[in-house]
C-alpha positions in Angstrom: 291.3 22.2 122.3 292.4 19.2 124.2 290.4 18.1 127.3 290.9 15.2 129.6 288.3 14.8 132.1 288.0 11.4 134.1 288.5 9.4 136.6 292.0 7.0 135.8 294.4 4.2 138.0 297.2 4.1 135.9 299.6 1.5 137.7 303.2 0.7 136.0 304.9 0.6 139.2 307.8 -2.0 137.7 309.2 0.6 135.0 313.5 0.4 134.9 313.0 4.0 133.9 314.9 7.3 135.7 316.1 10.4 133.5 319.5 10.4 134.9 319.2 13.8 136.3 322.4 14.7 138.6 320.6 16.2 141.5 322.3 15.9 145.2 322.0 13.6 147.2 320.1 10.9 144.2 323.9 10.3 142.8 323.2 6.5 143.6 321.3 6.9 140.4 323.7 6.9 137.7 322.3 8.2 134.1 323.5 4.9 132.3 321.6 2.7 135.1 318.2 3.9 133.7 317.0 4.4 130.1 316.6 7.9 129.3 314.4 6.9 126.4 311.7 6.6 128.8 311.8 10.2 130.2 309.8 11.7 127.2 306.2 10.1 128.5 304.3 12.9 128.4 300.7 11.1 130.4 299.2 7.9 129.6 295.2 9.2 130.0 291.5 7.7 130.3 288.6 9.1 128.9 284.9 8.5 129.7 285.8 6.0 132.1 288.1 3.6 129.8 291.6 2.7 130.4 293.6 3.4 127.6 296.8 1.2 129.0 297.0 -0.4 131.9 300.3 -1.8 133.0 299.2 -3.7 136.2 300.2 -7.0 134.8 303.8 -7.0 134.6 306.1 -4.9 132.5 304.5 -2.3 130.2 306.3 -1.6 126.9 307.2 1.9 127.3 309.8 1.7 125.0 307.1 1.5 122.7 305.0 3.3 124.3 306.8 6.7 125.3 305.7 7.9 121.6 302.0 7.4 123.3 301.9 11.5 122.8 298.4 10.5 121.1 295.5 12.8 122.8 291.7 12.2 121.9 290.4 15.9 121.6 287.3 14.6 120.2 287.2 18.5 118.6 284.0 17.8 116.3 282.2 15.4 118.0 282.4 17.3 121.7 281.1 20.9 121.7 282.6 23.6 123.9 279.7 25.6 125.8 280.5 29.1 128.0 282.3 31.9 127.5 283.5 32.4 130.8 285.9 30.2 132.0 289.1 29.8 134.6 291.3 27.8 132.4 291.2 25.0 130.2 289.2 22.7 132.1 286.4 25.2 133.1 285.0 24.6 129.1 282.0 22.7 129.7 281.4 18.7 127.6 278.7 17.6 125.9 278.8 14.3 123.4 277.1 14.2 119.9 276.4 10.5 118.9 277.7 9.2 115.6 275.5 8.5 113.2 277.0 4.8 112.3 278.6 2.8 114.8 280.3 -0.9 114.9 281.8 -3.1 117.7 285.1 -4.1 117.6 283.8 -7.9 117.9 282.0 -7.7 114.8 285.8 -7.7 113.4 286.7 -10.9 115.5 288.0 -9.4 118.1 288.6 -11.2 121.3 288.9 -9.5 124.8 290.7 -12.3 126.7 293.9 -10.7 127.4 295.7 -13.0 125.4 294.5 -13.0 121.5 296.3 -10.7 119.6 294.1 -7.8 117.9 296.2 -5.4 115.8 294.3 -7.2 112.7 290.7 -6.7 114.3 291.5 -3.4 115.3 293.0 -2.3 111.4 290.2 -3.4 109.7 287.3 -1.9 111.8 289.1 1.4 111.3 289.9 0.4 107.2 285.9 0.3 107.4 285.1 3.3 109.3 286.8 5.4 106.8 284.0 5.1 104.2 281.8 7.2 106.5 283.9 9.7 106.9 282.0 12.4 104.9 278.7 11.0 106.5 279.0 12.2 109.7 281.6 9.9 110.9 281.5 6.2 112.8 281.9 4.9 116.3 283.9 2.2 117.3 282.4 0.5 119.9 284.9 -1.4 122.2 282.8 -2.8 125.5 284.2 -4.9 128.7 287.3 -6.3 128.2 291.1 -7.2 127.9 292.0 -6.1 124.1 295.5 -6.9 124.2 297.0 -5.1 120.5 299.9 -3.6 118.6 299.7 -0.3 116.9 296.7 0.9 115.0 296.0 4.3 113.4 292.8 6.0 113.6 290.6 7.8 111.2 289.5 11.3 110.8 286.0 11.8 112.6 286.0 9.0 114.3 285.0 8.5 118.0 286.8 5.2 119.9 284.5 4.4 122.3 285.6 1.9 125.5 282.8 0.8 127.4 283.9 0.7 131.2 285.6 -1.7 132.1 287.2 -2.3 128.6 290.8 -1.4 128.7 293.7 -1.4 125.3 296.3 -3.5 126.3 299.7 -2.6 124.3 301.8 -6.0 123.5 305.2 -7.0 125.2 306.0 -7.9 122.0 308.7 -5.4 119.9 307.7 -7.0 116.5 304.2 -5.9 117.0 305.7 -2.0 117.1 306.1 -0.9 113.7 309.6 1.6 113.6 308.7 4.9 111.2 310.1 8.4 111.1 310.9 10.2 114.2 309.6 13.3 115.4 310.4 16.4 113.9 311.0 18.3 116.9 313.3 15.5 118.0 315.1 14.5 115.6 315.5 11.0 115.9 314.0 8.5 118.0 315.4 7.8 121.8 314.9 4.1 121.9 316.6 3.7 118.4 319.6 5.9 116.5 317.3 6.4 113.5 313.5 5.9 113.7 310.8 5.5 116.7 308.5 2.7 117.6 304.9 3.9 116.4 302.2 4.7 119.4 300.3 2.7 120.3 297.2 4.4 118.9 298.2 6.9 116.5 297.3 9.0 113.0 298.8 11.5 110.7 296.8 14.7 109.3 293.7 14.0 111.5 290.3 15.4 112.4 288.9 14.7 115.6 292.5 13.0 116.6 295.3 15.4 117.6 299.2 13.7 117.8 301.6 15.8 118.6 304.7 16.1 121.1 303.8 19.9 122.1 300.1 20.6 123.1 297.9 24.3 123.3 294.7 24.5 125.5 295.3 21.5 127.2 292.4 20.1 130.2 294.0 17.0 132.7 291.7 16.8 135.5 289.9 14.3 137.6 292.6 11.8 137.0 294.6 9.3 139.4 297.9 8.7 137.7 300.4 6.1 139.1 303.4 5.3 136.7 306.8 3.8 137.3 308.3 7.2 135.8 306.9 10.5 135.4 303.1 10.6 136.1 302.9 13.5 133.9 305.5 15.7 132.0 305.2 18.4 129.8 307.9 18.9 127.0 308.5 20.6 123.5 310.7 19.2 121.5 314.9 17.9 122.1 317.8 20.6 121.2 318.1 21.5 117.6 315.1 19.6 116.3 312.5 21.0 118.7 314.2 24.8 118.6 313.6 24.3 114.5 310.2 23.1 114.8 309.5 26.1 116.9 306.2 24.3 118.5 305.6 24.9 122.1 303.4 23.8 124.7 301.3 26.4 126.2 297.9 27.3 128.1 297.8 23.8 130.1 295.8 23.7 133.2 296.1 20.6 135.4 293.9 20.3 138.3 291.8 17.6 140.9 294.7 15.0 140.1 296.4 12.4 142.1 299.4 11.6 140.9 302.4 8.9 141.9 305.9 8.0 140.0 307.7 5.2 141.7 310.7 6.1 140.2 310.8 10.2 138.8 308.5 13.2 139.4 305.0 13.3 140.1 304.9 16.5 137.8 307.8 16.9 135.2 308.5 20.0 133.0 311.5 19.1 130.5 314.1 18.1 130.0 313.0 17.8 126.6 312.0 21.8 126.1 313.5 23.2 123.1 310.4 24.7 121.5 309.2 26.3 125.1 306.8 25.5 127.9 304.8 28.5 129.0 301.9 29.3 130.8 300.6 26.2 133.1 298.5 26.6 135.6 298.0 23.3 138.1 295.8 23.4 141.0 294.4 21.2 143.8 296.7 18.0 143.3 297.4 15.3 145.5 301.1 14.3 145.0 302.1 10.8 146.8 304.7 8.1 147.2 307.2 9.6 144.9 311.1 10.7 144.3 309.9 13.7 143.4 307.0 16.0 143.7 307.2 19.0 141.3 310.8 19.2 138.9 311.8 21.2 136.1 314.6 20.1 134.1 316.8 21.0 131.2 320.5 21.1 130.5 322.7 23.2 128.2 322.1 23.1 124.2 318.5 23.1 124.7 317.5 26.7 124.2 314.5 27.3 124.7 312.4 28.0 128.2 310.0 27.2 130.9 308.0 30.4 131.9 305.0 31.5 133.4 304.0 28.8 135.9 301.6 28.7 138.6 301.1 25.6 140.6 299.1 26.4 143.7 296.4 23.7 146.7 299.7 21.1 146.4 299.4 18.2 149.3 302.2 16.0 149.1 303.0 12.8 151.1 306.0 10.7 151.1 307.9 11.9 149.0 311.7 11.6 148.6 312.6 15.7 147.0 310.0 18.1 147.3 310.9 20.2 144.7 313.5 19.9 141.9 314.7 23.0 139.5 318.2 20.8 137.9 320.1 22.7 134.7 322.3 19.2 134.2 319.8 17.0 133.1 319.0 14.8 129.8 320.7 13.9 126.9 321.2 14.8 123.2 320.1 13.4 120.0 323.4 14.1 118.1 326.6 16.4 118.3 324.9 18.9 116.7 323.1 20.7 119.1 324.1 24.0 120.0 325.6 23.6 123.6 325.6 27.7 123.5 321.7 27.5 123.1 320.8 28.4 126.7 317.5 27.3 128.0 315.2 30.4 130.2 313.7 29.0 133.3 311.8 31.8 134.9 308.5 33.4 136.4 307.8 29.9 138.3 305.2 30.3 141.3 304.8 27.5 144.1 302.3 28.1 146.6 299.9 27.1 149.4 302.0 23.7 149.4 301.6 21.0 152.7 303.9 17.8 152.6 304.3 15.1 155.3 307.3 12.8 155.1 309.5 14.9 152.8 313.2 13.7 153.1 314.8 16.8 151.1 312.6 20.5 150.7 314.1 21.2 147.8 317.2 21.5 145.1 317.4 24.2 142.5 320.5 23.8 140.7 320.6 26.5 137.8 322.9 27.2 134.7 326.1 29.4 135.4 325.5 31.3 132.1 321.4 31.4 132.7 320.9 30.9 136.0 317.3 30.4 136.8 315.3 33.6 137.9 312.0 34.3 139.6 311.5 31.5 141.6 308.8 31.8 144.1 307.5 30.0 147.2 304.3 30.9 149.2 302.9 29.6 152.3 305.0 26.0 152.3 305.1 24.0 154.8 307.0 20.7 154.7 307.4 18.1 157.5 311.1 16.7 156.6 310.9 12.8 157.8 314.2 11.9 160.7 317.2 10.8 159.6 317.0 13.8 156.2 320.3 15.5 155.2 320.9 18.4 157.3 320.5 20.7 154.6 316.8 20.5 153.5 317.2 22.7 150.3 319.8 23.2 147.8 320.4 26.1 145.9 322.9 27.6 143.1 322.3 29.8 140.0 319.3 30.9 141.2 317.5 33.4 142.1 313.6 34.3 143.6 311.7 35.6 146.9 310.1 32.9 149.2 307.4 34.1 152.7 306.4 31.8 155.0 308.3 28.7 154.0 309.2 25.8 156.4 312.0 24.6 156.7 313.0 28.0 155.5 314.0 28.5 152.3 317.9 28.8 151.4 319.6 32.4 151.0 318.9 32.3 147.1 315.2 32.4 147.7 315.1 35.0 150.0 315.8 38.2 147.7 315.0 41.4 148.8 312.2 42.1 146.1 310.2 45.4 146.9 307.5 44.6 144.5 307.0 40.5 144.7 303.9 40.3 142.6 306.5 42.1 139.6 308.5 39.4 139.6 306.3 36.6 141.3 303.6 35.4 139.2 299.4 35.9 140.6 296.4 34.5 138.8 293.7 36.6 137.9 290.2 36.4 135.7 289.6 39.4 133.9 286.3 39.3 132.0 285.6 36.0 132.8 289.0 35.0 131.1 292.2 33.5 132.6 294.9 35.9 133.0 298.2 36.0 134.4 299.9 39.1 136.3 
């Protein structure tokens, strides 16, 4: 169980980053202007008030950081209380202290912004190891710049950042050590072979989960502002990720505001191989971005994106409202299948309100799998002067849209007798989520 539950200003405004997407009317940016490496950032997160990288002084190395797909679950030292619950983030947070606990300056490390701390940072954890199996250790980190390379972590162990105190990642690509890639992608996507380590990171973990798919995952309570995607879900890259079979499923996202200078406030794909299912997002604030809500994918990926409620949406200045592209991403290798067809279906919009939308929407399916079940409920965008005359743009797909403004193009306005069989509804049956 994964929860992230805080209050966070992530700003990384100056990222060169776009996925290269073809979707009309964003032709002006070419695939090979951007780096596509930096489309697999799944959400840069802060816990119990801390920042866990903050980019606001200049560039932030994503290249580094994109394999940041570290999340704290803090599974044995945070109990889970209630049975009863709406969704992921409806599990209710208490902390048990560690019985031992050290501060990060007791290993000589300085919080200036400046002083390099990979070494401080090793050798508190090389210590923390030895109590382990006596009810684990705390490092304490408290106000401050701790600027860093990569460090692993250590089962039962709680990292602790005062407020205030935030883990700066160096600019530096020799403080990145390059190891294995993922084995859901095959390789890495900033190099042909390997990847660049995360930032904080550990292998065969208690108390520390690292993966690139996720299950009963909590984002909430954050404010997310990124140069790329502010948060993405994905599951793996063609072959690799439909071998490693892992998908990411039972995510609820709500009370967030998120902004991506340069991408999608809320991504799903491209990188979707092993299958995204089941996500619930409610009550977001989505602002000052290209794009507000986008599903991507692209032949050879297999795989599918299912089962998807997002409901309570405000959205303000943003360029595309909604984004559904089959011709998007790259691959790791000529071996990917290009007959492995991704599924994109059973994906509910509703209760939506956006100011200063340029372009509604664009859902631009497969020929061979067009995209099915696409609904829309109670939208209402204001499209900003001087938009395309066409606010939405729609082929290969299909679904059933009702009050919708600017109305919704011909391919979302099937003729379904029985919406809620093909439109998804959320439901609590016995206290329990449930979808219809």
């Amino acid at each position: 169980m994964l929860i992230i539950s805080t209050y966070t200003k992530y700003t990384c405004r100056e990222l060169p980053c776009f996925c290269g997407c073809f979707i009309p009317f964003v032709s002006s940016f070419p695939c090979s202007f951007f780096s596509p490496s930096l489309c697999c950032c799944f959400v840069l997160f802060r816990c119990l008030g801390f920042t866990v990288c903050d980019c606001s002084q200049g560039f932030c190395p994503m290249k580094m950081l994109v394999a940041l797909l570290l999340l704290l679950a803090f599974s044995n030292a945070v109990k889970m209380k209630g049975e009863e619950n709406d969704g992921q983030c409806d599990y209710k947070l208490t902390l048990e202290p560690r019985p031992h606990s050290v501060s990060i300056l007791e290993f000589g490390a300085v919080g200036d912004g400046k002083t390099l701390n990979t070494l401080a940072f090793r050798n508190a954890i090389f210590y923390l190891k030895s109590f382990a199996d006596k009810g684990g250790a705390q490092l304490y980190v408290p106000p401050g710049r701790w600027l860093t390379g990569c460090f692993n972590l250590t089962s039962h162990l709680t990292l602790f950042l005062e407020k205030g105190a935030v883990i700066l990642g160096s600019q530096d690509p020799s403080h990145w050590e390059v190891v294995e890639p993922l084995p859901s992608y095959g390789r890495g996507m900033d190099l042909p072979g390997g990847r660049y380590r995360s930032l904080i990171n550990g292998y065969m973990l208690h108390d520390v989960v690292i993966t690139d798919s996720s299950d009963n995952v909590c984002i909430e309570d954050c404010i997310i502002d990124m140069g790329y995607d502010a948060i993405a879900l994905k599951s793996g890259w063609d072959e690799y990720g439909i071998a490693y079979g892992r998908p990411t499923t039972n995510v609820h996202i709500r009370k967030v505001h998120l902004k991506s200078y340069s991408g999608s406030s809320l991504a799903f794909g491209s990188e979707m191989s092993g299958g995204i299912s089941d996500v619930h997002v409610e009550q977001v604030h989505l602002y000052n971005s290209f794009s507000g809500i986008e599903f991507r994918t692209t032949k050879g990926r297999g795989g599918y994106i299912k089962r998807i409620i997002i409901s309570g949406v405000e959205m303000e200045n943003i360029y595309l409202g909604f984004a559904a592209t089959g011709q998007c991403g790259s691959h790791p290798d000529n071996n990917y299948d290009p007959n492995a067809l991704p599924v994109l279906d059973q994906m509910t919009l509703k209760d939506v309100i956006g100011t200063n939308i340029t372009i509604a929407g664009s859902f631009t399916g497969i020929e061979e799998s067009p995209f099915t079940s696409i609904c829309l409920f109670n939208v209402s965008l204001s499209i900003s002067s001087g938009s395309p005359t066409s606010s939405w743009v729609c082929s290969n797909v299909c679904g059933f849209s009702e009050s919708v403004l600017p109305e919704a193009c011909p391919d979302l306005q099937s003729s379904i007798p029985n919406p809620s069989s093909a439109c998804l509804s959320f439901l609590h049956v016995n206290g329990k989520a449930a979808y219809l």
